[in-house]
C-alpha atoms as a printed R data frame, in Angstrom:
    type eleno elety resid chain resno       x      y       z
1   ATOM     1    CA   UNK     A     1  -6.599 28.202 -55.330
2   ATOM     2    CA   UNK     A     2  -8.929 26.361 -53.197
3   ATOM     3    CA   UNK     A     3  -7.907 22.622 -51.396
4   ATOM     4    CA   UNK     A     4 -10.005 19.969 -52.223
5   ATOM     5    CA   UNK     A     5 -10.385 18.367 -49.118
6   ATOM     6    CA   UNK     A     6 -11.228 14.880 -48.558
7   ATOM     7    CA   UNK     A     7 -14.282 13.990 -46.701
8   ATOM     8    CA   UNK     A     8 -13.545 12.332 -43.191
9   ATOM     9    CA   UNK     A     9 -15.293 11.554 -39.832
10  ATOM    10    CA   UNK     A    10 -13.850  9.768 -36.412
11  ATOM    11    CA   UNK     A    11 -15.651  8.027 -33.680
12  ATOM    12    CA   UNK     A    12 -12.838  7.704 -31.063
13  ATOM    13    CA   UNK     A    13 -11.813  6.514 -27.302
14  ATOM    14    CA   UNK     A    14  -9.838  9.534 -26.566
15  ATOM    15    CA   UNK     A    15  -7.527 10.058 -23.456
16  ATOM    16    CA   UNK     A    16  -6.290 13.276 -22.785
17  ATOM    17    CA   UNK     A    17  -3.508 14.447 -20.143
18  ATOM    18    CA   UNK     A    18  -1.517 17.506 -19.829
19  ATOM    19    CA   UNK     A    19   0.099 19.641 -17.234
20  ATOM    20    CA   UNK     A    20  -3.277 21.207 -15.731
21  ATOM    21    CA   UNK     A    21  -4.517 20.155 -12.261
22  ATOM    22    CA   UNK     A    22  -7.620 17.830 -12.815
23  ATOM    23    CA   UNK     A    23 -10.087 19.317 -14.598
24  ATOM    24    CA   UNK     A    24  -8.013 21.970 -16.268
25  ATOM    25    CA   UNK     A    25  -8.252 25.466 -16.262
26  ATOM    26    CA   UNK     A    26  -8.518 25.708 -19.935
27  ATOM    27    CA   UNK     A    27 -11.955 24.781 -19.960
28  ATOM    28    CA   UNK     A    28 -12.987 27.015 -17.611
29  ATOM    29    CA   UNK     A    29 -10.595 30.559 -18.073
30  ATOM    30    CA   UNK     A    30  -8.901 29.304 -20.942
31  ATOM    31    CA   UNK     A    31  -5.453 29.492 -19.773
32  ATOM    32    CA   UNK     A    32  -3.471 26.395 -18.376
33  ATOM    33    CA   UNK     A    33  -3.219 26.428 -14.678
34  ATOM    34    CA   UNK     A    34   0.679 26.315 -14.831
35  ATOM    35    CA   UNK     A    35   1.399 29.033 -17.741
36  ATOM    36    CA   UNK     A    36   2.456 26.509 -20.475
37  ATOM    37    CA   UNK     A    37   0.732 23.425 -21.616
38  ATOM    38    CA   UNK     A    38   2.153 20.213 -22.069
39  ATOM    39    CA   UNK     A    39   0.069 17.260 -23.098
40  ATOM    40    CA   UNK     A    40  -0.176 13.645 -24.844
41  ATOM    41    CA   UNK     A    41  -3.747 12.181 -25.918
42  ATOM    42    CA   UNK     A    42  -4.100  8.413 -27.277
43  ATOM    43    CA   UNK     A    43  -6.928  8.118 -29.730
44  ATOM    44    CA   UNK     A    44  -8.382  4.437 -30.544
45  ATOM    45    CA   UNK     A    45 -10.688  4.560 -33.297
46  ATOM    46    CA   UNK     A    46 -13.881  2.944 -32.840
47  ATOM    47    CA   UNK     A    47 -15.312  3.760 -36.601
48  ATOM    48    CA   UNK     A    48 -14.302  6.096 -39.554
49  ATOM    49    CA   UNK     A    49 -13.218  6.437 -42.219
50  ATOM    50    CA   UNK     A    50 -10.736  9.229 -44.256
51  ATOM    51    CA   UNK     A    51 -12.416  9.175 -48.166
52  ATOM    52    CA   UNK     A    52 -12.484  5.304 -48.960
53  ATOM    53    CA   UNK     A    53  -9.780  4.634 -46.266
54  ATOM    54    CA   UNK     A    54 -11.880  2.723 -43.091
55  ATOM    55    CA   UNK     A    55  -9.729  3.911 -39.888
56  ATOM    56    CA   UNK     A    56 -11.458  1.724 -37.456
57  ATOM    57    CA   UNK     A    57  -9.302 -0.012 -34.696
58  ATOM    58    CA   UNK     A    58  -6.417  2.227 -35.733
59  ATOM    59    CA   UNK     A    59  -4.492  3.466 -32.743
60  ATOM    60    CA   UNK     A    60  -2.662  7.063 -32.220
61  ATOM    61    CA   UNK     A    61  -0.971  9.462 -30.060
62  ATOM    62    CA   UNK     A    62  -1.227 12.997 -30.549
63  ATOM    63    CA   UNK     A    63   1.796 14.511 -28.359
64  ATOM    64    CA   UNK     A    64   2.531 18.872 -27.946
65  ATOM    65    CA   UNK     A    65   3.894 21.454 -25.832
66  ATOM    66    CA   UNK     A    66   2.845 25.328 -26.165
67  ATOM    67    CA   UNK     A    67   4.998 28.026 -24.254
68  ATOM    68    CA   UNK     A    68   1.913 29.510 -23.074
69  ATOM    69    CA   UNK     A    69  -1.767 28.971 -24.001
70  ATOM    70    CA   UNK     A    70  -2.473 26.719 -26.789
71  ATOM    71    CA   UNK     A    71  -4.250 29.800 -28.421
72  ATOM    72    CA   UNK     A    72  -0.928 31.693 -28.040
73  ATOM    73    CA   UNK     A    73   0.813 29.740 -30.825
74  ATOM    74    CA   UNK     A    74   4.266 28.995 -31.401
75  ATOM    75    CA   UNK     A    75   3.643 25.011 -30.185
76  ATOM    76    CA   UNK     A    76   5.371 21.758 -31.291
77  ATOM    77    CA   UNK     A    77   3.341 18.432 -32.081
78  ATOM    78    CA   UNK     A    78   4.355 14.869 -33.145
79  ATOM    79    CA   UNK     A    79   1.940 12.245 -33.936
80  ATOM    80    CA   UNK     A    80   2.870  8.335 -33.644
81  ATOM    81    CA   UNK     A    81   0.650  6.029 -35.552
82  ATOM    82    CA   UNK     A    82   0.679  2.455 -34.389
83  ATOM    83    CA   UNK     A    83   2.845 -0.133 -36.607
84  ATOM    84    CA   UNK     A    84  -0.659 -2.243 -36.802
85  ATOM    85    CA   UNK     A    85  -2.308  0.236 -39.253
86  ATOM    86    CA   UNK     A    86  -1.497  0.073 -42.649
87  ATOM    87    CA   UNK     A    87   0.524  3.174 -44.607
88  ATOM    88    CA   UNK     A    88  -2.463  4.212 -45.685
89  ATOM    89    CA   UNK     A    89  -4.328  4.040 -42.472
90  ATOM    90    CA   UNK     A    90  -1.539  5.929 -40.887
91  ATOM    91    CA   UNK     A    91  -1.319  8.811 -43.740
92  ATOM    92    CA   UNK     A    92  -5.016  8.872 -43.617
93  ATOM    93    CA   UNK     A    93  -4.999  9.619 -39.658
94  ATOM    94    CA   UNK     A    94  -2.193 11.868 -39.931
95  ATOM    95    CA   UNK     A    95  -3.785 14.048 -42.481
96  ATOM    96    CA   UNK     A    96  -6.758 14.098 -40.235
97  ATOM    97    CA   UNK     A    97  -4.637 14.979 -36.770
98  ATOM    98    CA   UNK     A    98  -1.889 17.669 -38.431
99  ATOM    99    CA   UNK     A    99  -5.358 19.694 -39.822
100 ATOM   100    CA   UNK     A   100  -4.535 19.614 -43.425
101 ATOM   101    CA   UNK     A   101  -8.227 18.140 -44.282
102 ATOM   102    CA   UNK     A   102  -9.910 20.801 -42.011
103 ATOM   103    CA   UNK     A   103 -12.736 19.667 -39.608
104 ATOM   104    CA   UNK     A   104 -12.154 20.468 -35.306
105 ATOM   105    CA   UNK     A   105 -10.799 20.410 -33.160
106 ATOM   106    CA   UNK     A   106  -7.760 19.760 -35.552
107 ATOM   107    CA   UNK     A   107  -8.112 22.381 -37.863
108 ATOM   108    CA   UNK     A   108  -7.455 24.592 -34.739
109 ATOM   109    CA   UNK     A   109  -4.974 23.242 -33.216
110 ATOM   110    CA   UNK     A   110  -2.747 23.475 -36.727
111 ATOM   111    CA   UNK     A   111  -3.053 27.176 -36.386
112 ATOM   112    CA   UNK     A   112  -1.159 27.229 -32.358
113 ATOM   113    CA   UNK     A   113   1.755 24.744 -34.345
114 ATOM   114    CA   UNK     A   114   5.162 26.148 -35.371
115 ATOM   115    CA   UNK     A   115   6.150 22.346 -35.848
116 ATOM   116    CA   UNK     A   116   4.529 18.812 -36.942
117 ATOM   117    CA   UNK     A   117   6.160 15.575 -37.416
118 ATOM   118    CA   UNK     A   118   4.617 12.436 -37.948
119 ATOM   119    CA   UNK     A   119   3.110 10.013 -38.841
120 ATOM   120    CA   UNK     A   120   5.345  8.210 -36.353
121 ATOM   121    CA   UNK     A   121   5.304  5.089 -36.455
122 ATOM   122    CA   UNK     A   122   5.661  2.613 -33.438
123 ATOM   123    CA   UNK     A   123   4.007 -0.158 -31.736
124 ATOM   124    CA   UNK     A   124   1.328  1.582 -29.676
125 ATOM   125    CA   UNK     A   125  -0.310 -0.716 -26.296
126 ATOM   126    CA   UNK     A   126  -3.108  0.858 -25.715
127 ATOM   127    CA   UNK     A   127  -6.272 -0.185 -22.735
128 ATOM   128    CA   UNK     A   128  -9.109  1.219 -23.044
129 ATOM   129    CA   UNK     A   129 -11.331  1.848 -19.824
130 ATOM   130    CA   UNK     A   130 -12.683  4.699 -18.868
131 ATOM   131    CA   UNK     A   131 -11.016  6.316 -16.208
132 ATOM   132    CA   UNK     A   132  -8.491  3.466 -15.547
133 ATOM   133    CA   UNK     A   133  -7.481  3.643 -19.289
134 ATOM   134    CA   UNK     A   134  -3.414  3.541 -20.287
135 ATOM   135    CA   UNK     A   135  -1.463  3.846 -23.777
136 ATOM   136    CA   UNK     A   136   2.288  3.299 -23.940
137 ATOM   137    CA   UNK     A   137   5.202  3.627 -26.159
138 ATOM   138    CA   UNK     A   138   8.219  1.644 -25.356
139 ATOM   139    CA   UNK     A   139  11.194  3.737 -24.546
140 ATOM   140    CA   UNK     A   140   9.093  6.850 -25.443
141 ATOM   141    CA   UNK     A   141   5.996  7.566 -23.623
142 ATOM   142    CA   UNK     A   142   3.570  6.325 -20.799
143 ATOM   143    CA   UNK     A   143   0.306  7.391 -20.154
144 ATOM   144    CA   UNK     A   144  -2.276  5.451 -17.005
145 ATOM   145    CA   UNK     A   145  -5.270  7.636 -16.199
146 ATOM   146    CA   UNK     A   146  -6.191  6.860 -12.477
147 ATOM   147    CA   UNK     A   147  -9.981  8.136 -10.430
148 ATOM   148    CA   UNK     A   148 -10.240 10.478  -8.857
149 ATOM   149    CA   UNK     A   149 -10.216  9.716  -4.727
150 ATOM   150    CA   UNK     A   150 -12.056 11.522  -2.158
151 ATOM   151    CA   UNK     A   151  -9.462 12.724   0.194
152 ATOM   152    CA   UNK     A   152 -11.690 11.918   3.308
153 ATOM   153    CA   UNK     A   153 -12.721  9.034   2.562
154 ATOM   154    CA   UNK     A   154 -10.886  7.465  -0.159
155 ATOM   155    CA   UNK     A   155 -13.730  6.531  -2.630
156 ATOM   156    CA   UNK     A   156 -13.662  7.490  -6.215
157 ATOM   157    CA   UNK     A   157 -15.310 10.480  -7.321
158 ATOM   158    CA   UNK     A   158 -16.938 10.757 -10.578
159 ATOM   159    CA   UNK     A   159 -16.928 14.167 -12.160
160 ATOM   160    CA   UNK     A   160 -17.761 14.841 -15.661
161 ATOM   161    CA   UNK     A   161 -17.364 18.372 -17.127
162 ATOM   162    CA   UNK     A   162 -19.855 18.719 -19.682
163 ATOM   163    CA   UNK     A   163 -20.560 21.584 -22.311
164 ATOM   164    CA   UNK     A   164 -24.232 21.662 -23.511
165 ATOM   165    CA   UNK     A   165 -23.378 23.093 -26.657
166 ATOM   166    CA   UNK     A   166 -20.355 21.094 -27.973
167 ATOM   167    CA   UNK     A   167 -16.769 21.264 -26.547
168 ATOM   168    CA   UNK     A   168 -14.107 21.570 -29.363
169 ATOM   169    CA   UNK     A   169 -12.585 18.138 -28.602
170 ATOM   170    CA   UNK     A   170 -15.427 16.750 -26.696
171 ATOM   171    CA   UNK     A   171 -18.683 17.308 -25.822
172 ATOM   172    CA   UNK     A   172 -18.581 15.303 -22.424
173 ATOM   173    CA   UNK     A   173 -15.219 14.985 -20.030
174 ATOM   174    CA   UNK     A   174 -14.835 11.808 -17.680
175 ATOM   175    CA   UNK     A   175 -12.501 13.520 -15.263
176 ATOM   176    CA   UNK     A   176  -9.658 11.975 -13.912
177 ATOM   177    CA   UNK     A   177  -6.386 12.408 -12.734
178 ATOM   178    CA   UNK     A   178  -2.565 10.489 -13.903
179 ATOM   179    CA   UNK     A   179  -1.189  8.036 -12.337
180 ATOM   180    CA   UNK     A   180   1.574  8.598 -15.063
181 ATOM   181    CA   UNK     A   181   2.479 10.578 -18.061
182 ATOM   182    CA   UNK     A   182   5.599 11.261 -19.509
183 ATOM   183    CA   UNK     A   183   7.248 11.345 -22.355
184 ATOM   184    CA   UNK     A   184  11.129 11.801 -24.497
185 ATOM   185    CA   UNK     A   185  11.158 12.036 -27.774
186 ATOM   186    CA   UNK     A   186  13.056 14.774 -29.769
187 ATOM   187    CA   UNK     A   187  11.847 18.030 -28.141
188 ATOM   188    CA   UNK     A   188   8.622 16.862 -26.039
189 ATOM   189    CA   UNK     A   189  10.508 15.804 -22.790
190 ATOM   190    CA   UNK     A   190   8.238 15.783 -19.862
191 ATOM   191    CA   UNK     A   191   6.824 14.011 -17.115
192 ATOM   192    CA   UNK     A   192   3.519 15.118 -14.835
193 ATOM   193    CA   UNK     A   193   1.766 12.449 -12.567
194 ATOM   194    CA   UNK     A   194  -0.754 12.953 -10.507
195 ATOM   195    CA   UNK     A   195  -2.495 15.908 -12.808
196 ATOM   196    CA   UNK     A   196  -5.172 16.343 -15.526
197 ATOM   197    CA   UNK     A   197  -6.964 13.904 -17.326
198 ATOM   198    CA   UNK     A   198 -10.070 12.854 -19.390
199 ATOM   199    CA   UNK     A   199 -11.441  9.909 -21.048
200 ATOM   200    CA   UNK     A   200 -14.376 11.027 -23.470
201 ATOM   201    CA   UNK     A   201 -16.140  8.761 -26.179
202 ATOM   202    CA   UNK     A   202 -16.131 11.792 -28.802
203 ATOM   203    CA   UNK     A   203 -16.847 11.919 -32.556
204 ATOM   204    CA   UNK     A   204 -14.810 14.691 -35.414
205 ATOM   205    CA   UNK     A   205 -15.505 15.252 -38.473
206 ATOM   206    CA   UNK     A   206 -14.746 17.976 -41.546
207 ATOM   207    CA   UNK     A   207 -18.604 17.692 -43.105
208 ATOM   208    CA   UNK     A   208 -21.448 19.351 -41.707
């Protein structure tokens, strides 16, 4: 029988990390540069809405870890919904972020998942700016995106990695590198400073 899906669209701050070196290889070969990925994103929602549920200012943190390449399945995921939405807010989000509704990149990424949990929820402090943007969980996670520096003469570079066409998750990359990330919670315990990172201004949705 067919899933009646309900109609949903995101406008979002999103900051992504993982294990890569900066820029990772993923968007270019489409294989992480270290064999496995590991990565947490915080999401702020700047408008949207999941069927009559309005999502914006909702904060969330989509954490995984995939034994090889994302596309190679067999990956874990939790989700954390900050204790300032409402249940429905956080259901709503969840839904959106474990692929059940449909719509990428998320519909995707259910697919590589042997394992979801959430929604999560904790108190989420979240700053969003640009490359200097930071999300933390207490006693779980900690996330602070950092610029890139030119190793001659110290300035910051900016570097955006751009796809023309669309990119799955976003369509334009502010590349940057961690100052932190790390995280312990159940089975997602890892730390990697000093690798990838993005902050993008993307949009999702499951209508065309």
């Amino acid at each position: 029988m067919a899933t009646t899906r309900t109609p949903w669209r995101l406008k979002v701050h999103w900051l992504e990390t993982c294990n890569c070196e900066s820029g990772c290889n993923c968007n270019f070969g489409g294989f992480p540069d270290h064999g496995s990925c590991q990565a947490i994103c915080g999401l702020a929602v700047v408008d949207g809405h999941h069927g009559g549920v309005d999502l914006a200012g909702v904060r969330g943190v989509y954490a995984g870890k995939w034994p090889e390449a994302i596309h190679a399945g067999h990956g874990q995921a939790v989700v954390f919904v900050d204790t300032a939405a409402t249940p429905e807010q956080a259901a709503s989000l969840t839904a959106i972020l474990s692929g059940r509704e449909g719509g990428l990149p998320w519909e995707i990424f259910a697919t590589t998942l042997d394992s979801f949990e959430g929604p999560v929820r904790r108190s989420i402090a979240m700053t969003i700016n640009g490359r200097r943007s930071s999300f933390q969980i207490d006693g779980i996670l900690r996330v602070a995106l950092s610029p890139l520096k030119n190793p001659v003469t110290g300035e910051e570079n900016e570097v955006h990695i751009v796809f023309p066409k669309g990119g799955l998750v976003w369509n334009d990359g502010d590349t940057a590198t961690t100052e932190a990330m790390r995280i312990d919670y159940g089975p997602l315990r890892y730390e990697h400073p000093q690798k990838s990172s993005f902050y993008a201004l993307t949009e999702w949705t499951n209508q065309k």
